[in-house]
C-alpha positions in Angstrom: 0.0 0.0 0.0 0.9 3.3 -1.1 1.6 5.6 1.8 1.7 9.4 0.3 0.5 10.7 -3.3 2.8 13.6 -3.5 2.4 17.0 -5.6 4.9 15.9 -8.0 2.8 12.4 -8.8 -0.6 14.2 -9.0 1.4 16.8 -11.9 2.8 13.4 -13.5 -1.4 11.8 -13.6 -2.8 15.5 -15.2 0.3 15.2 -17.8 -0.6 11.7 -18.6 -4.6 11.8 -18.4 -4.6 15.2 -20.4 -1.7 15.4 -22.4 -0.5 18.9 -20.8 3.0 19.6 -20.7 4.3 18.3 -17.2 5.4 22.1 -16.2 1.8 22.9 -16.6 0.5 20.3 -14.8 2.4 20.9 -11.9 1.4 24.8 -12.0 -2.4 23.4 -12.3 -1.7 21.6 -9.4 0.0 24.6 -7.4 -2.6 27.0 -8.5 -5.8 24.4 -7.2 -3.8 24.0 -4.1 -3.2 27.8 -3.4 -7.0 28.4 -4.4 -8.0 25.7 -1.4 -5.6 27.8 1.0 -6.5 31.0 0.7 -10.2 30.1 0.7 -9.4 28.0 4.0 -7.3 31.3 5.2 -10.5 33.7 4.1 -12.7 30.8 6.9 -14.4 29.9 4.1 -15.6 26.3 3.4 -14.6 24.1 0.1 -16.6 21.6 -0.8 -15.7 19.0 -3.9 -18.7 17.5 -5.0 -18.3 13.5 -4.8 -15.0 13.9 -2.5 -15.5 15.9 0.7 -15.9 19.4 2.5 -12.9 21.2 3.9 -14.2 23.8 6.7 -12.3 25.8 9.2 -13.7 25.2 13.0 -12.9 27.4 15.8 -12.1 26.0 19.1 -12.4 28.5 21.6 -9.7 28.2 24.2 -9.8 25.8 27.4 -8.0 24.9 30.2 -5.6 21.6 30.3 -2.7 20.4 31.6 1.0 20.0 30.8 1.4 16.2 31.1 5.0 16.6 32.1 4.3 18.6 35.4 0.9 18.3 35.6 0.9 22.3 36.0 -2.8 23.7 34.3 -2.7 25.8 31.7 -5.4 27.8 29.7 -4.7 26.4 25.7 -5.5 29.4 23.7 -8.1 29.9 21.3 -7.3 28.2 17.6 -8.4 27.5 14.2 -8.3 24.2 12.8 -8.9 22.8 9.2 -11.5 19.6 9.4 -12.4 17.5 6.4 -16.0 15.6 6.3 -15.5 12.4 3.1 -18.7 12.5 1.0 -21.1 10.1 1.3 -20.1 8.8 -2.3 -16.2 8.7 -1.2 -17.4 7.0 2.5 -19.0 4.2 0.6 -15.9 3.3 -2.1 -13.8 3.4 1.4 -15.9 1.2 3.5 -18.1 -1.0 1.5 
């Protein structure tokens, strides 16, 4: 089993499926990536119909502890990316 598909790869599969030139490819790649950043940086959501939904969530902050000296701490208030698979890409995964 495959463990990553890198950018370089997913350039190398829009050269071959479309016959672009394999510079192009990999600027497709970069520009669809920087797209999904910046949206994800603006807190908007990106969903890809028949793959998934990329949304920011913000966890507000809380208190916890440092497992090392067991001292509490407040952890600050953050932003974090979550991804939710389609129902379609659920199903192919888990039959």
């Amino acid at each position: 089993m495959k463990e990553n598909l890198t950018r370089k790869e997913l350039a190398q599969t829009i050269n071959d499926k479309l016959g672009i030139s394999q510079r192009s490819a990999g600027e497709l790649v970069d520009l669809v990536f920087s797209t999904l950043k910046q949206t994800l940086l603006d807190e908007e959501s990106v969903k890809l119909v028949q793959f998934g939904t990329f949304t920011v969530r913000n966890k507000a902050p809380r208190m916890g502890r440092n497992p090392r000296t067991g001292e509490t701490m407040e952890i600050a208030r953050r932003c974090m990316v979550s991804f939710k698979a389609s129902k379609n890409l659920r199903h192919k995964i888990n039959p």
